[in-house]
PyMOL CGO cylinders between C-alpha atoms (Angstrom):
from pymol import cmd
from pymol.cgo import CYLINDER

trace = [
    CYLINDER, 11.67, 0.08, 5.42, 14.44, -1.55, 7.06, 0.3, 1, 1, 1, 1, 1, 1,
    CYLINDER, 14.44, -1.55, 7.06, 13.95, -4.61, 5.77, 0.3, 1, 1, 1, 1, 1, 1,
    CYLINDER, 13.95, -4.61, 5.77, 13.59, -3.31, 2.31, 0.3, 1, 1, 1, 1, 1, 1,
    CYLINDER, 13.59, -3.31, 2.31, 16.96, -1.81, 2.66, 0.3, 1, 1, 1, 1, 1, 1,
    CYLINDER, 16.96, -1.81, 2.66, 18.58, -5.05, 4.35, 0.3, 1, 1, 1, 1, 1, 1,
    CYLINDER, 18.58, -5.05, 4.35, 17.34, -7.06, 1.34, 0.3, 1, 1, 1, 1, 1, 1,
    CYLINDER, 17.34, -7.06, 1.34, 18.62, -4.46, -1.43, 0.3, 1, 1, 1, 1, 1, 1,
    CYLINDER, 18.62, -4.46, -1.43, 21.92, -4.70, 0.39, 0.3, 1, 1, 1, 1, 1, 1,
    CYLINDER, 21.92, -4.70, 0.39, 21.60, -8.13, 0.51, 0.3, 1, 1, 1, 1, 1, 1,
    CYLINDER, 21.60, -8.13, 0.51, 21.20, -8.45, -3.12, 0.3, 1, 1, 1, 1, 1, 1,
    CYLINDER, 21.20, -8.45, -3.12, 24.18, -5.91, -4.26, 0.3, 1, 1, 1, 1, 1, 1,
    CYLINDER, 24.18, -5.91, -4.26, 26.42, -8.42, -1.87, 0.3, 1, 1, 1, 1, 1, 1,
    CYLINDER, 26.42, -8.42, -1.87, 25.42, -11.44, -3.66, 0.3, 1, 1, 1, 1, 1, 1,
    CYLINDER, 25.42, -11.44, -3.66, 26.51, -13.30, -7.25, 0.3, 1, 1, 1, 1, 1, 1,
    CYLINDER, 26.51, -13.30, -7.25, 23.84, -12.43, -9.85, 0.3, 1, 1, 1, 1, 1, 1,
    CYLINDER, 23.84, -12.43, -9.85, 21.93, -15.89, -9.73, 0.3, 1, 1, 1, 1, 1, 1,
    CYLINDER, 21.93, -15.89, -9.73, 21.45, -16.09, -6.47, 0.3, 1, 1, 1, 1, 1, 1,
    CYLINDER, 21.45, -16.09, -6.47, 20.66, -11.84, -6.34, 0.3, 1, 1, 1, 1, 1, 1,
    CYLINDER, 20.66, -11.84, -6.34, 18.15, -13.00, -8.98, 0.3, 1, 1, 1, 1, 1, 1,
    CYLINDER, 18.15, -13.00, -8.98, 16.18, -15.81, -7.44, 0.3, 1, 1, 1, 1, 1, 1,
    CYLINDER, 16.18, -15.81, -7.44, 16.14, -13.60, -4.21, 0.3, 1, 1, 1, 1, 1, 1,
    CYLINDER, 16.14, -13.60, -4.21, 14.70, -10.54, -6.43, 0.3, 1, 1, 1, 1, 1, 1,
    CYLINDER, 14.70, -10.54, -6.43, 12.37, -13.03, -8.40, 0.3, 1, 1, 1, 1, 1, 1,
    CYLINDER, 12.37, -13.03, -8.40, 10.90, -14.18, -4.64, 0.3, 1, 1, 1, 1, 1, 1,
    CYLINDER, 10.90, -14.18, -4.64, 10.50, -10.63, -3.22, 0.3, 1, 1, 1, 1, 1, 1,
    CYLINDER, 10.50, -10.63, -3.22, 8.64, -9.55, -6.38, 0.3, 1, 1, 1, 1, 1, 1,
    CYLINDER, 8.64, -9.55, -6.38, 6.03, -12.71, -6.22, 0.3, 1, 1, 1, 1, 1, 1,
    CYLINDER, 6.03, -12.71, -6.22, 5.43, -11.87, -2.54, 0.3, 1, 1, 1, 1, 1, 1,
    CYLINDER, 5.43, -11.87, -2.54, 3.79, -8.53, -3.74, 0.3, 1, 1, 1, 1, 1, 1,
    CYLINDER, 3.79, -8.53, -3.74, 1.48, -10.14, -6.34, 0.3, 1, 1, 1, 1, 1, 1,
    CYLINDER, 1.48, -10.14, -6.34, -2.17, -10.14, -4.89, 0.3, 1, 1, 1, 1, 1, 1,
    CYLINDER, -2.17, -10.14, -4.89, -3.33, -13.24, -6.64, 0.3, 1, 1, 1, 1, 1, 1,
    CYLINDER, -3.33, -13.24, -6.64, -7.13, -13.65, -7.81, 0.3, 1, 1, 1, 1, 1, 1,
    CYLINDER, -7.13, -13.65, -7.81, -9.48, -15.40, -5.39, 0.3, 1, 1, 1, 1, 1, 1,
    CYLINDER, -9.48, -15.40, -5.39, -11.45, -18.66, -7.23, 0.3, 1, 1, 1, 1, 1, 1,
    CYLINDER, -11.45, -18.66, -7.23, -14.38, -16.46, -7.79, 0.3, 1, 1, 1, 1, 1, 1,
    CYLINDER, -14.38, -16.46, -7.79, -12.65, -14.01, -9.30, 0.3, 1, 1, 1, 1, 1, 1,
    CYLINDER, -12.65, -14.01, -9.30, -10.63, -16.13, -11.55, 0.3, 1, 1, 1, 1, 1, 1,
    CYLINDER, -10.63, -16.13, -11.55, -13.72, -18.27, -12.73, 0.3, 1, 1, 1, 1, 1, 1,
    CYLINDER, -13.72, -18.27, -12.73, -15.50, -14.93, -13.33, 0.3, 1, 1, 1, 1, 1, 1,
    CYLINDER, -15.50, -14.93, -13.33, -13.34, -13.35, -15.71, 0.3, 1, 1, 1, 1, 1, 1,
    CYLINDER, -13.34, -13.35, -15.71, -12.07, -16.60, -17.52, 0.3, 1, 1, 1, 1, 1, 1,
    CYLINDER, -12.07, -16.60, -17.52, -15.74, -16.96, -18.26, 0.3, 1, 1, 1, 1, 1, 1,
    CYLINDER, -15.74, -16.96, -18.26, -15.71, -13.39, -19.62, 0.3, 1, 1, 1, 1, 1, 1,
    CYLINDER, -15.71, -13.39, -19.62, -12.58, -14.09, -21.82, 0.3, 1, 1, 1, 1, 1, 1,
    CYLINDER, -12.58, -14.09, -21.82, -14.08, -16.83, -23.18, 0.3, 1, 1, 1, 1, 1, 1,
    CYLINDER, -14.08, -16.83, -23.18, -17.44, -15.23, -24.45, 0.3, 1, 1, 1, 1, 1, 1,
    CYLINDER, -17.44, -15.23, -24.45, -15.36, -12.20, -25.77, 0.3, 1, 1, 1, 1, 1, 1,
    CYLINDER, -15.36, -12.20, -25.77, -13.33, -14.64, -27.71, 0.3, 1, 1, 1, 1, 1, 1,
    CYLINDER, -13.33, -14.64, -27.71, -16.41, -16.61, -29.25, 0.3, 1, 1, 1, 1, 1, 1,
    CYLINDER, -16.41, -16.61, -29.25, -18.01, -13.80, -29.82, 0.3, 1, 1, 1, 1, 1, 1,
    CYLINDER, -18.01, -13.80, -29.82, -15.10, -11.90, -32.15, 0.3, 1, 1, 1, 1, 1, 1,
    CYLINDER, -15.10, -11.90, -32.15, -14.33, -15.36, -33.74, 0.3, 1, 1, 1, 1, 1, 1,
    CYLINDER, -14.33, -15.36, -33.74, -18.05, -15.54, -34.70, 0.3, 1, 1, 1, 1, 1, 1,
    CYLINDER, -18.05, -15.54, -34.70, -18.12, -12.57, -35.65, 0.3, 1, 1, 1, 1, 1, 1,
    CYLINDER, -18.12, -12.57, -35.65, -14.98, -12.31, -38.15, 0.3, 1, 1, 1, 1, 1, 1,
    CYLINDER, -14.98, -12.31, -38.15, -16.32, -15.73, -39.55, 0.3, 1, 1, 1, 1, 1, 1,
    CYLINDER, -16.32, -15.73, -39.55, -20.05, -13.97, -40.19, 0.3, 1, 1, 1, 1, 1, 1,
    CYLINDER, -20.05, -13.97, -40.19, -18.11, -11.31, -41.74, 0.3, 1, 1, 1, 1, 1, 1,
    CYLINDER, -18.11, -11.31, -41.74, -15.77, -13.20, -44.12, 0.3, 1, 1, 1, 1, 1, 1,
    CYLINDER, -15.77, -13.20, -44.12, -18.80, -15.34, -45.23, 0.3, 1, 1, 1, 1, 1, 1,
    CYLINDER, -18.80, -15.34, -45.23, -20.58, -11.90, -46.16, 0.3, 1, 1, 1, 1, 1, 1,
    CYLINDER, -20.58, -11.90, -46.16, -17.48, -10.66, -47.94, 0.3, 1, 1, 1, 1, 1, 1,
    CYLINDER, -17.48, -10.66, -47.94, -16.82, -14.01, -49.91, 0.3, 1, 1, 1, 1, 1, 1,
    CYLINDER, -16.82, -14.01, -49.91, -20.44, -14.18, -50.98, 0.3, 1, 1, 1, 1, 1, 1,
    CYLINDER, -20.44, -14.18, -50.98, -20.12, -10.58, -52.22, 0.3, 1, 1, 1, 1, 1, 1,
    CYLINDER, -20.12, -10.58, -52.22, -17.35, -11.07, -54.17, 0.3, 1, 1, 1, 1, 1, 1,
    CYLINDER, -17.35, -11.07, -54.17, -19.15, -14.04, -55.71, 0.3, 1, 1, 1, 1, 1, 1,
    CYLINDER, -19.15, -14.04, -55.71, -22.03, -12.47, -56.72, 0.3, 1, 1, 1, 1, 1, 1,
    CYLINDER, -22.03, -12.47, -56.72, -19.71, -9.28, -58.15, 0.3, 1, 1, 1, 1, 1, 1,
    CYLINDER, -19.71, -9.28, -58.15, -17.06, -11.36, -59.72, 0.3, 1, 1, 1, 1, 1, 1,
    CYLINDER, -17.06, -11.36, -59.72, -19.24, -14.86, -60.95, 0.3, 1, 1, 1, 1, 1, 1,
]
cmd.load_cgo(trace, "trace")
């Protein structure tokens, strides 16, 4: 907690950039960052979610624009 304090105190003493850049650097020492496994995992699952609504808006506008073919000549 002291620490937390010291840097807060820290920052309020210091010109805005530099406050900044020591702000910016606390902040990316609390990010819990993905392990490989975990990164591979859901990039895979992003992927095949993405395919799979493209495919399926391009199914859909196909069935639409044949529709409106067959209604309209």
């Amino acid at each position: 907690m002291a620490k937390k304090a010291n840097a807060s105190a820290q920052a309020k003493n210091s010109p805005p950039p530099i406050a900044f850049l020591q702000g910016t650097k606390e902040e990316l020492g609390k990010v819990v960052w993905p392990s490989r496994q975990q990164l591979i995992s859901e990039s895979v699952a992003v992927i095949l979610m993405v395919t799979l609504s493209a495919t399926t808006i391009y199914l859909l506008d196909n069935l639409f624009g044949w529709l409106a073919r067959q209604v309209f000549g």
